[in-house]
N, C-alpha and C positions, 0 to 999 in steps of 0.2 A: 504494500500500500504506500503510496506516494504520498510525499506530505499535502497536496490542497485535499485527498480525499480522507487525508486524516483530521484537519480543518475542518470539512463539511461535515463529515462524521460528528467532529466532537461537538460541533456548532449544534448540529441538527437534532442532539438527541437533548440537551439544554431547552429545545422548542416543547409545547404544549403538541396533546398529538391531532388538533384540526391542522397545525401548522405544518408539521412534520409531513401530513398530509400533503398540501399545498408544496413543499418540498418535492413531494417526489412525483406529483404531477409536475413541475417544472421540469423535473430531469426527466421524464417522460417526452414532453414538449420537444427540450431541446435534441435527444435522440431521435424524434421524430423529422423534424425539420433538418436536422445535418442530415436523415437518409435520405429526405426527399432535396435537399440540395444537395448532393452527389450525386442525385440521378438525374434529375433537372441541366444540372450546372456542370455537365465533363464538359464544356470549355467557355471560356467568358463570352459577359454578353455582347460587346463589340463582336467580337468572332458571328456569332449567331445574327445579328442583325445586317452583319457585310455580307453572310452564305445566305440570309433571306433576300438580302436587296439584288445580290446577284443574280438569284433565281430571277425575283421579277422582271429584271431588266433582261435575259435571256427571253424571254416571253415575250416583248416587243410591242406589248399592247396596254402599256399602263402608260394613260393618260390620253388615249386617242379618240376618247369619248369626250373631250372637254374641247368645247370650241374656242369660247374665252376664258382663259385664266384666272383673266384678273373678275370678271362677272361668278366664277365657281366660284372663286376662294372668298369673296365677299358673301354671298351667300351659307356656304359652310360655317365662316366666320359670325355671319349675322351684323356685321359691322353696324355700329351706328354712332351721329353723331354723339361725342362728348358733350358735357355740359359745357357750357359758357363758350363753345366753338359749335363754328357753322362752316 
C-alpha cells in the first residue's frame, strides 16, 4: 500500500459511515470515468477533430447547399441589432 492510499484509508475511516459512503461512491465515479476516458480518449481531441474535418472535406459536399454565406450565417446566428446601435 502506497502512502496516498494509506492517507485515504486513515482519512476515511475517521469519517461517519453516510460519508464513508459518499467516499467510495466517489472512487466509484472516478474508476468509472478514467475507463470511459480510455476508451473514448486513445488519442487527443485535436487528432479526432482534424481525422473528422478530413473526412468531410474528402466528401466534397459541405457547404454546397449554401448560396449566400453571409445570409446563412446570419440566420443561424439570429443576429440582431444591439442596443443603443443601429
Amino acid at each position: 500500500m502506497n502512502a496516498i492510499t494509506q492517507k485515504i484509508l486513515e482519512k476515511s475511516t475517521m469519517l461517519p459511515t453516510a460519508l464513508q459512503q459518499e467516499v467510495l461512491d466517489f472512487v466509484s465515479f472516478l474508476q468509472y470515468k478514467q475507463k470511459t476516458y480510455k476508451q473514448d480518449n486513445e488519442q487527443p481531441n485535436g487528432k479526432k477533430i482534424v481525422n473528422l474535418m478530413e473526412q468531410i472535406a474528402k466528401r466534397g459536399t459541405v457547404f454546397k447547399s449554401i448560396q449566400d454565406p453571409v445570409a446563412w450565417q446570419r440566420e443561424i446566428r439570429k443576429d440582431r441589432p444591439l442596443p443603443g446601435r443601429k
